[in-house]
Every structure is written in structure tokens, then in C-alpha cells.
C-alpha positions in Angstrom: -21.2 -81.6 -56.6 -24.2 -81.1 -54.2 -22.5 -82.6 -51.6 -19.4 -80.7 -52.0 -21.8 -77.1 -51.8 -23.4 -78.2 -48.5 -20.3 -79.3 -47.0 -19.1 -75.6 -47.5 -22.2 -73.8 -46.4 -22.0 -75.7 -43.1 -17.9 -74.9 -43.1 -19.1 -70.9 -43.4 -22.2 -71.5 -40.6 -19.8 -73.0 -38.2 -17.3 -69.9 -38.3 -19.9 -67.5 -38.6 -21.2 -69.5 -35.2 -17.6 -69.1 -33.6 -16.6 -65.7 -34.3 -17.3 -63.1 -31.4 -19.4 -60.6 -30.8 -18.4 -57.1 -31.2 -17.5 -55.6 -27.5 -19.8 -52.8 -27.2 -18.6 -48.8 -27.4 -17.1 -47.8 -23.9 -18.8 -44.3 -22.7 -18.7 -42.0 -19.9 -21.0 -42.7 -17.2 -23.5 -40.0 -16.0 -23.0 -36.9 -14.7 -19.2 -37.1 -15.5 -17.3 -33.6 -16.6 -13.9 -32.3 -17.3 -13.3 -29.3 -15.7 -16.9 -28.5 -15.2 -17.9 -29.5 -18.8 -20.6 -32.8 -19.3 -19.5 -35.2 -21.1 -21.5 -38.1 -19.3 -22.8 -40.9 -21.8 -20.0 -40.0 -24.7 -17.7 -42.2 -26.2 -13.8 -41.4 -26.1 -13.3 -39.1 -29.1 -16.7 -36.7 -29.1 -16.0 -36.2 -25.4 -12.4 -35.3 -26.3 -13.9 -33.0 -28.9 -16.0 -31.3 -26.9 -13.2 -30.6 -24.2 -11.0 -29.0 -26.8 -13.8 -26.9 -28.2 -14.7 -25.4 -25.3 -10.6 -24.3 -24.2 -9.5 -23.3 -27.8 -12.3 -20.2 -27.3 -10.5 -17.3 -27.5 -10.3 -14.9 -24.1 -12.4 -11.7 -25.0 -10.7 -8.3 -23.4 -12.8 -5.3 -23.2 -11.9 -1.8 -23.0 -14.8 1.0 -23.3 -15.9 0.2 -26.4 -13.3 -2.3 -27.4 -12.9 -6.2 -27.4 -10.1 -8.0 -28.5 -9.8 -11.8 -29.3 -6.8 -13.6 -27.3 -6.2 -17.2 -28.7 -4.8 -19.4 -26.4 -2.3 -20.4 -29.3 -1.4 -16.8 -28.3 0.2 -17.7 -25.1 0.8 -21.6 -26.0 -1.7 -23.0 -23.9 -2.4 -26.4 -24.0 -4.2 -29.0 -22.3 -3.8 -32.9 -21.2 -7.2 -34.1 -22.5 -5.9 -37.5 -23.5 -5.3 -38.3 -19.7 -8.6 -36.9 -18.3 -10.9 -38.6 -20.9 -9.2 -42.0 -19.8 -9.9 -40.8 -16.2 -13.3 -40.1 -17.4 -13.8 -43.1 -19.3 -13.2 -45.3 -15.3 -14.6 -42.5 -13.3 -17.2 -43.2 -11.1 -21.1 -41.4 -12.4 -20.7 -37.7 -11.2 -17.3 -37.3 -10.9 -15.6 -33.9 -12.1 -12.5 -34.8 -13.8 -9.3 -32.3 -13.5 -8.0 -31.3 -16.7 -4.2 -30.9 -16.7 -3.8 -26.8 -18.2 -0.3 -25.3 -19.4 0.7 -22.1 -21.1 3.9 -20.1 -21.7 4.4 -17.7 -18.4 6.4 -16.0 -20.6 4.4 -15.4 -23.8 1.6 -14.5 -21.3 3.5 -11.5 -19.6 4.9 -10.0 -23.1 0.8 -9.9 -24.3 0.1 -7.8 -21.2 3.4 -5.9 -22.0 1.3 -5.1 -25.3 -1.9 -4.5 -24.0 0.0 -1.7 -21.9 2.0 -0.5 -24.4 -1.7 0.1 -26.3 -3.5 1.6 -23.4 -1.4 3.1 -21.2 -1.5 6.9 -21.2 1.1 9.2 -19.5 -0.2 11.6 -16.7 0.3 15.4 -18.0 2.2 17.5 -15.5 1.2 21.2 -14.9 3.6 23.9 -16.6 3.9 27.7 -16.1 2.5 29.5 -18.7 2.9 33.5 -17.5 1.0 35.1 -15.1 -1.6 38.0 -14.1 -2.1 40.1 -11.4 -3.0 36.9 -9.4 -0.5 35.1 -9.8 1.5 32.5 -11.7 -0.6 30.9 -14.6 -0.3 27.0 -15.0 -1.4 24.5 -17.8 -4.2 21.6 -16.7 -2.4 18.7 -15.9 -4.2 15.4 -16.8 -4.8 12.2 -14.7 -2.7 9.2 -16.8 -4.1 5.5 -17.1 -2.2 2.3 -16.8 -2.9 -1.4 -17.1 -2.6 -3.1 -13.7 0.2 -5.8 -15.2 0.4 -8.4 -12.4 -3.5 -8.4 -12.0 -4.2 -8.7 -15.4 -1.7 -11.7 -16.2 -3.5 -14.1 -12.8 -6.7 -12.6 -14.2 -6.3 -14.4 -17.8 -4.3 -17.4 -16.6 -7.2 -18.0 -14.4 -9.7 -17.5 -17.5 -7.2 -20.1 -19.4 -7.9 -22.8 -17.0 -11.5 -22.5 -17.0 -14.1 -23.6 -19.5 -16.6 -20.7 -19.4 -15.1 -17.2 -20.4 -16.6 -14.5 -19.5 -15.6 -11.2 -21.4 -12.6 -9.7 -18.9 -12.6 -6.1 -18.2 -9.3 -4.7 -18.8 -7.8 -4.0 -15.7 -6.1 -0.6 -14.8 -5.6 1.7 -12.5 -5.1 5.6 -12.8 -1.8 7.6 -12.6 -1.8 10.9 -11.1 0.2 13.6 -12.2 3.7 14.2 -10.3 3.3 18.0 -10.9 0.4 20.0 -10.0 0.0 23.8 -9.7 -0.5 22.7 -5.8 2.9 21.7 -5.5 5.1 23.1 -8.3 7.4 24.7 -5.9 9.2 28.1 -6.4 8.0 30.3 -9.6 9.0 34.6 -9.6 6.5 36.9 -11.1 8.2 40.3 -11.7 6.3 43.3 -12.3 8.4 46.3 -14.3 5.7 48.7 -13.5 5.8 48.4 -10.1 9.5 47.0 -9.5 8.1 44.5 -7.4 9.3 40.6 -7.6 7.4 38.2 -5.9 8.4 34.5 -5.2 5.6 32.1 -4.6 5.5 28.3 -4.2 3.0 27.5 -6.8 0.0 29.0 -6.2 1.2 30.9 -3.1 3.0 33.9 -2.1 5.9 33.1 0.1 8.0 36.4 0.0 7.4 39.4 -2.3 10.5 42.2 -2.4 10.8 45.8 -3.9 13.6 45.8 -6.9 15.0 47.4 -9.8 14.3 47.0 -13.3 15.4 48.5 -16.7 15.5 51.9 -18.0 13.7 52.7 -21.0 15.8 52.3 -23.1 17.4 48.9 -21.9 14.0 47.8 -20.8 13.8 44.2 -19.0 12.6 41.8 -21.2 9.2 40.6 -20.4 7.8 37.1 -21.0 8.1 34.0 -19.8 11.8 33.2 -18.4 13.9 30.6 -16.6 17.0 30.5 -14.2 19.9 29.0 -16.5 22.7 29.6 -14.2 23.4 30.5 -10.4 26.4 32.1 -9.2 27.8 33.0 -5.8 30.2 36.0 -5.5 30.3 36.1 -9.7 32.7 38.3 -11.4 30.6 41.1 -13.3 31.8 41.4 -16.8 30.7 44.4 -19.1 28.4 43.9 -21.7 31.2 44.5 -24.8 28.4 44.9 -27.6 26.9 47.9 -25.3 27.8 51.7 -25.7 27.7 52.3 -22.0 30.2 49.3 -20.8 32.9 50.6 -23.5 36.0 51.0 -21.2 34.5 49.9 -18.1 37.1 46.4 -17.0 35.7 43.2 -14.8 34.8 43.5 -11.3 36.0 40.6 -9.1 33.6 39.5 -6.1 33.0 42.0 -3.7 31.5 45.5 -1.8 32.1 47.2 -5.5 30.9 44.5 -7.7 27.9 45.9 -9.4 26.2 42.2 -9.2 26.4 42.1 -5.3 27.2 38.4 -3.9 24.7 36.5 -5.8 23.5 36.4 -9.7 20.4 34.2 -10.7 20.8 34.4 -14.7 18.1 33.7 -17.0 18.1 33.0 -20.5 17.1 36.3 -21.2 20.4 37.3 -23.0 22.7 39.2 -20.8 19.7 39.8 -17.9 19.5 38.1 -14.2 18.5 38.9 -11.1 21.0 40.2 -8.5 22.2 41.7 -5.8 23.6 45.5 -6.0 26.4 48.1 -4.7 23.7 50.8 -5.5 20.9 50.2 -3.0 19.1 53.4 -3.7 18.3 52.4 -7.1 16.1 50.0 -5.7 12.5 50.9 -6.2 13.3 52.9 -10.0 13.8 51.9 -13.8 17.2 52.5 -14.2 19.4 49.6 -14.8 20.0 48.2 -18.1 17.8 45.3 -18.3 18.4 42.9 -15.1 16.7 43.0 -11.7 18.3 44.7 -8.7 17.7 43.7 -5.6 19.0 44.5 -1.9 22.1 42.2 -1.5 20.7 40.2 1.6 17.5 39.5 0.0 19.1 38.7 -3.3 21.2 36.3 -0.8 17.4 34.9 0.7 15.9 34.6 -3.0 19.3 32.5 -4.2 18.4 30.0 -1.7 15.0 29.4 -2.2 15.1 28.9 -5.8 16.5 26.3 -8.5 17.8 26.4 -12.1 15.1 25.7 -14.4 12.8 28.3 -12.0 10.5 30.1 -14.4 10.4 33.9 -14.1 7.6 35.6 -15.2 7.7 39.2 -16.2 5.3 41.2 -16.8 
């Protein structure tokens, strides 16, 4: 029996004798990174942990006073730290390892579409609002804002492939208004008081002219106007629902049409401007609600104005 035990305690001592030695850990050597970040002196998998850590941080975005988190799940970044930890792992000491980086072009372009669609802001163009005895009266336009796309997406696939992250400034750039009181173009202002009608181009005079303007009792309308429809040589029609056109028939274009050879109508009911076959009217209250004018500078007006002109009249 006793010799039977020792024979199989020296059995066990003689394989405990041949069996190898563990092979030792493989790390990094010094002063070896991945894409700028240390992981000299680390085994395989920490190393590969601290890689991943430090590119699954989210990209901050500020604006004013807001910051919003971008996770690179966002834009389905990945990144090939399996190959540069083996790199690492037979680099030589101080070696900076590339770290393979890829994300979805596509994902990353329709966040920046949303970031727009959150920040951008329309500019305000200027709109005519009446008048005084200066002049046409505008509205303050307003200076827009939009977010520089294309800088903004090679701003944050730079920040994706690198392992620091600064917070990025939203990047914009500002949008001016298309429509200023500077260059608004052609706006009337009509005075009944004086029978005067002045064109300007916004906020200057270009041509002012003497004119006619209603009676008292078919008084021009005053307000804020527009030119609806322009019309060379029109046919004048009488105004049926009016005592003082009962009877009277259409006039075709010419010397005897009462609306000369051009009519500027606005959507004043039944008022425009236009030219006349009564020329000494011209200066007096006495039509029945539109404005007179002589018939060549009803002819120079027509050309230097638009539908959708305002008329102001005051």
C-alpha cells in the first residue's frame, strides 16, 4: 500500500515538472496610441476599451444657449478597432496607430438637414404700409439665419474621426432680405386733396403728375391699394349699378373713350387710374372715383409700373 502511494505522488511530481509555463500577457509597448489616444503598457481588451470609450462620446453642438448630444449611433459611425489593437499590439514603442473610421454620408447629411430645419429662420422682406407727406411707409424687414450645410457636415465628420471633441459651434451664415425699402421699385402715393400722384421707386421720387380725383359724392377711395389689372386701349364700360351711367353704351378704344389709351385698375371696386378725353378736368374733384390723368403721362406711368404696384391714397 505504501509503496503503491509514493509511486503516485512521484507520477503527479513528474507531470507537474513537465507541464509549461503559462506564456506571459502580451501588452502594448510604450508610448503607443490609436489615433492619438495612449494605450502603451495595456493588454488587448482594456486597450480596446479605452479606444471605444473615447469615439462612442457623443458630438456636442452649440447654439447661443443650446447644446445638443449627437451619438455617433446617430450617423452609424463605426470604427476598425480589432485591426489597430493588433497593429498596436506589434508596433514599435511610440508609434501612433491609424484607426480605420466609417459613418453613413447619408445619415450624416439628413442630421444637418434637421439641424437647419430647427434653426434656419427666413429673412423678412419690407412691405408698403401707406404713406405720409414724406413718402411711402414700409415695414422693417429682418436679416434671416441659415446653417452653413456643407461646412457643417466636414465640420462633424472631422469631429467623428477624432478622439477629443471639442463642443462645435453651430455653423451659419446670415441671409439678407431680397426686399428692402432701398430697392422696392415703383410704389404711387396719391393725394385727393391736392390731385397730385406721385410715383417713386421706393424711397425716392422719380416723377410726380397733376390728376383728377373724385367728386364728393363718388370720392376716391383712400387706403392702401394695388394694380390688379393693366390695359392698353381698354373698352370703357358704364358702371350699370350707378345713376349717372344709366343709358350711357361702351366706348371702344379711342379719341372719345373716357379711359384714354391706358387703364391701371386697382382693386378698389370699379376705380383705376387712367388716361382721359377731358383734359381740363385735370387738376379738380370731379370724376367719379378713379384718377385722371393727361393721356401721355398716363401712357409714361403704364410703363413704369407692374401689377401688384401698391397705390397709396391718401
Amino acid at each position: 500500500m505504501l509503496r503503491t502511494v509514493a509511486a503516485l505522488l512521484l507520477a503527479a511530481g513528474l507531470a507537474c515538472a513537465a507541464a509549461p509555463a503559462a506564456a506571459p500577457t502580451r501588452v502594448i509597448p510604450p508610448g503607443v496610441s490609436v489615433a492619438g489616444i495612449r494605450v502603451g503598457g495595456l493588454s488587448a481588451e482594456p486597450a480596446r476599451q479605452r479606444v471605444e470609450t473615447a469615439f462612442s462620446r457623443p458630438v456636442l453642438i452649440s447654439y447661443r444657449h443650446k447644446t445638443m448630444r449627437i451619438s455617433p449611433r446617430q450617423v452609424a459611425a463605426a470604427i476598425g478597432v480589432d485591426s489597430a489593437v493588433t497593429s498596436a499590439l506589434a508596433a514599435t514603442p511610440r508609434s501612433d496607430i491609424a484607426l480605420p473610421i466609417r459613418y453613413s454620408g447619408t445619415k450624416l447629411a439628413k442630421l444637418v438637414d434637421y439641424l437647419a430645419h430647427r434653426f434656419d429662420r427666413a429673412a423678412v422682406d419690407t412691405t408698403v404700409v401707406g404713406a405720409d407727406g414724406n413718402g411711402p411707409q414700409f415695414t422693417p424687414t429682418k436679416t434671416g439665419l441659415a446653417v452653413d450645410r456643407k461646412t457643417m457636415r466636414a465640420a462633424l465628420g472631422q469631429l467623428l474621426q477624432q478622439s477629443t471633441r471639442p463642443p462645435l459651434q453651430l455653423i451659419t451664415h446670415p441671409v439678407q432680405p431680397n426686399v428692402t425699402p432701398a430697392n422696392y421699385g415703383p410704389v404711387i402715393v396719391i393725394t385727393r386733396s391736392a390731385n397730385t400722384l406721385v410715383l417713386y421707386d421706393g424711397t425716392q421720387v422719380v416723377q410726380s403728375f397733376h390728376v383728377a380725383t373724385g367728386q364728393a359724392r363718388y370720392p376716391t377711395p383712400s387706403g392702401l391699394w394695388h394694380i390688379v389689372t393693366m390695359q392698353r386701349n381698354p373698352w370703357w364700360y358704364p358702371p350699370t349699378q350707378d345713376d349717372w351711367a344709366k343709358g350711357l353704351k361702351p366706348v371702344p378704344p379711342g379719341p372719345d373713350n373716357p379711359l384714354g389709351t391706358r387703364w391701371m385698375g386697382l382693386d378698389a371696386a370699379g376705380v383705376g387710374i387712367h388716361g382721359t378725353d377731358a383734359p381740363a378736368s385735370i387738376g379738380y374733384s370731379v370724376s367719379h372715383g378713379c384718377i385722371r390723368m393727361q393721356v401721355p403721362e398716363a401712357e409714361w406711368l403704364f410703363e413704369h409700373v407692374r401689377v401688384g404696384t401698391p397705390v397709396v391714397i391718401l
